[in-house]
C-alpha positions in Angstrom: -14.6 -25.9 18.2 -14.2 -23.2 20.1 -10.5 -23.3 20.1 -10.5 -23.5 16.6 -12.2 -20.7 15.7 -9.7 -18.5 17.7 -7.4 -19.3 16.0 -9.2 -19.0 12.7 -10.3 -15.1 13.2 -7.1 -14.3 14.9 -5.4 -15.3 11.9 -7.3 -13.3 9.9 -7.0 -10.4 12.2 -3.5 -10.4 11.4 -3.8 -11.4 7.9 -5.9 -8.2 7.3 -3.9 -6.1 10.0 -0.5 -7.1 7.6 -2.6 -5.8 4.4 -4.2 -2.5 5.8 -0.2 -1.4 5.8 0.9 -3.1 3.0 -2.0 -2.7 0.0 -1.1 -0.7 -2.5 -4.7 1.1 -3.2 -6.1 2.7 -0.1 -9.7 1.9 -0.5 -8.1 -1.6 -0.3 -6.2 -1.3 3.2 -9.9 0.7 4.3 -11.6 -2.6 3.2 -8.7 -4.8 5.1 -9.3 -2.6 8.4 -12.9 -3.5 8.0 -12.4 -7.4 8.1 -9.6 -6.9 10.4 -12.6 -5.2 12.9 -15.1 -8.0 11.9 -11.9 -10.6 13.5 -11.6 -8.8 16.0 -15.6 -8.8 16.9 -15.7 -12.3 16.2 -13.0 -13.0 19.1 -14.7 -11.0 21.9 -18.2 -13.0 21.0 -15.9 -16.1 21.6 -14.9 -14.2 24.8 -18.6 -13.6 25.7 -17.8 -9.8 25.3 -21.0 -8.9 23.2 -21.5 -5.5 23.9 -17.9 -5.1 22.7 -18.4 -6.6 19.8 -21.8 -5.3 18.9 -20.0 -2.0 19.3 -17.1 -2.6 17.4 -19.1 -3.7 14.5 -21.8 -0.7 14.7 -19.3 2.6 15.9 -16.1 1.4 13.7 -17.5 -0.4 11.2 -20.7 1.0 10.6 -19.7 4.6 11.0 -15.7 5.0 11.1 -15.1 3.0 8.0 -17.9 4.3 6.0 -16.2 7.4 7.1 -12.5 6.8 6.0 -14.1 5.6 2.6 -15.4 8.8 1.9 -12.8 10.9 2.9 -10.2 8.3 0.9 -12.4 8.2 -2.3 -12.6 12.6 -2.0 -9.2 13.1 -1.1 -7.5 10.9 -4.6 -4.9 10.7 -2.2 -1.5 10.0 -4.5 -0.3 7.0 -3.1 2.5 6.6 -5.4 4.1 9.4 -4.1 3.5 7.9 -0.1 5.1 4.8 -0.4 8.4 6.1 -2.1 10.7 4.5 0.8 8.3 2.0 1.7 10.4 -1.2 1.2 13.5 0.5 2.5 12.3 1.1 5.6 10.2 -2.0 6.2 12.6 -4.4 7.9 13.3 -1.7 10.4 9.8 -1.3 11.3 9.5 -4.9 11.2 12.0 -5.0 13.7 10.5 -2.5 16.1 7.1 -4.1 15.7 8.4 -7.7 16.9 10.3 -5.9 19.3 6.9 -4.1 20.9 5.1 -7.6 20.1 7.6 -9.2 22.6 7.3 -7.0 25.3 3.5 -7.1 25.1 3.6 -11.2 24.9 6.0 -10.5 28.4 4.3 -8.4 30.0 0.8 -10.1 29.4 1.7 -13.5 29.8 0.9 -13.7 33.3 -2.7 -13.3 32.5 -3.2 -15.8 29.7 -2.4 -19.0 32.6 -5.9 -21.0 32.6 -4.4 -23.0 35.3 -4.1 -20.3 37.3 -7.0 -18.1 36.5 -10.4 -17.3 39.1 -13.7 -16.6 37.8 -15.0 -14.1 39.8 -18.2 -15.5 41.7 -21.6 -14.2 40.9 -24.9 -14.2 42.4 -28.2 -15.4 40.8 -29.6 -12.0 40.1 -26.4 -10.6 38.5 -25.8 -13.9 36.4 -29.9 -13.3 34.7 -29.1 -9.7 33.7 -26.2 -10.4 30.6 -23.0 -8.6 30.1 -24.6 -5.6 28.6 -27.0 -4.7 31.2 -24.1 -5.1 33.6 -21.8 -3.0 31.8 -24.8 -0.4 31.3 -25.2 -0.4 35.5 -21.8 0.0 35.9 -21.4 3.4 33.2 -24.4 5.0 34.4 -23.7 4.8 38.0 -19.7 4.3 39.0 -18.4 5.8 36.0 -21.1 8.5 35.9 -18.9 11.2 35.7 -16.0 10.7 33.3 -18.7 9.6 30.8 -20.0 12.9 31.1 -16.7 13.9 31.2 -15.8 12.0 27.5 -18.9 13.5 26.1 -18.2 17.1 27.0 -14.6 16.3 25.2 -16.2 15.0 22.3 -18.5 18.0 21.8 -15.9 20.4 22.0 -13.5 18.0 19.4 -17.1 18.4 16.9 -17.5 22.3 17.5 -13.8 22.5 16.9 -13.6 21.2 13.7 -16.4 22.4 12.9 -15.1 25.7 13.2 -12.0 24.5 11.4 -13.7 23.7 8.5 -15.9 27.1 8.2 -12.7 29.9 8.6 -11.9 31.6 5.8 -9.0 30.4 3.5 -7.9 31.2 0.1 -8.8 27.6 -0.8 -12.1 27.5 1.2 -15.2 28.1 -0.3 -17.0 30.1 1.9 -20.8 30.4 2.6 -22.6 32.8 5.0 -26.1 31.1 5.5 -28.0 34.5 6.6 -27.0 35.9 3.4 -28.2 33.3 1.1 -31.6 33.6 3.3 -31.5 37.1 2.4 -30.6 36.7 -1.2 -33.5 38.6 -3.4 -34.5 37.9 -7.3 -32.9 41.4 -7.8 -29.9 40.4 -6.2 -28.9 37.0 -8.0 -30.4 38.3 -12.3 -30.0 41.4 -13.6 -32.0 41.6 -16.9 -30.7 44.1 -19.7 -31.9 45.4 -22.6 -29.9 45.8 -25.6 -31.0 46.5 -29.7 -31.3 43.7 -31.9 -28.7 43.5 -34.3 -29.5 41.9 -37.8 -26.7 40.1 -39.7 -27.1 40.7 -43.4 -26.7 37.9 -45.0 -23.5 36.4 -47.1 -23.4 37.0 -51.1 -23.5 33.3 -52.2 -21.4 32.3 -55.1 -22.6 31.9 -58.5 -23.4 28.0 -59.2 -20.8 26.7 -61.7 -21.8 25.1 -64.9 -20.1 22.5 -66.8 -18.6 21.5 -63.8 -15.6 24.3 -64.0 -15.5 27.3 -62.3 
């Protein structure tokens, strides 16, 4: 069973992997990369990675995706105009792709022997605590520092585009919060007087009789 659902969600991690790059709409190919993460999930819970897949599931999916499917559906990318040249230069890329496949599948197939491979012994107390509590030990105490290390990175990739997003471009619409909390009734309606002007009124035609004018 286990076996063949491996096999099941790997083939529909490549299934959905082939369509991210190949669909013609993009909200389509954002949908694909979402079941292609879902495939993925599904094969590290068969590998008894569950923080990996709980992750997966709730940073990409949850937030990434939902992400990219706002910024596509904004956007109204033209994809038309993208995928000029597509075909053309598929078997190429097709090529080089196989080509990197293959030298992954040589270099990694050292580790996928089962004859050969050693579970690494436990003890009792580290067997009860789960992968996740594990994994948690290991971040917060050996790996202490280039967490905070990855954080500090990520903070500075926010303020930065952040900061990006605010500067002042011809395109940009810009907004200077202190000034809209200064912003006075005076400021925003100006109210004018002016003298009413009466229309006179149109001379209306004589009504016809006989039915001739």
């Amino acid at each position: 069973m286990q076996t063949g659902l491996f096999y099941l969600f790997s083939a529909a991690l490549l299934f959905a992997s082939f369509r991210v790059i190949t669909a013609r709409s993009t909200v389509h190919a954002a949908l694909f990369l979402v079941l292609a993460f879902f495939s993925a999930s599904c094969v590290w819970m068969l590998l008894r990675a569950e923080f990996l897949a709980i992750a997966l599931v709730l940073v990409y999916v949850g937030a990434v995706m939902v992400l990219f499917l706002f910024v596509v559906m904004m956007l109204d990318v033209n994809t038309d105009a993208l995928r000029v040249g597509f075909w053309k230069h598929f078997p190429l890329a097709g090529l080089i792709a196989a080509l990197i496949a293959l030298e992954m599948a040589l270099v990694l197939m050292g580790g996928f022997r089962l004859s050969e491979a050693q579970v690494p012994a436990l003890d009792a107390a580290a067997a009860k605590l789960g992968n996740s509590k594990l994994l948690g030990i290991e971040v917060y105490t050996k790996y202490l520092y280039p967490l905070q290390l990855a954080a500090v990175l990520l903070l500075v990739a926010i303020v930065a585009a952040i900061a990006l997003t605010l500067r002042r471009r011809k395109d940009s619409r810009y907004i200077n919060p202190s000034e809209q909390v200064r912003a006075k009734k005076a400021d925003r309606i100006r109210i004018v007087q002016m003298k009413p002007v009466v229309e006179a009124p149109e001379a209306t035609e004589a009504p016809v009789q006989g039915g001739k004018a």
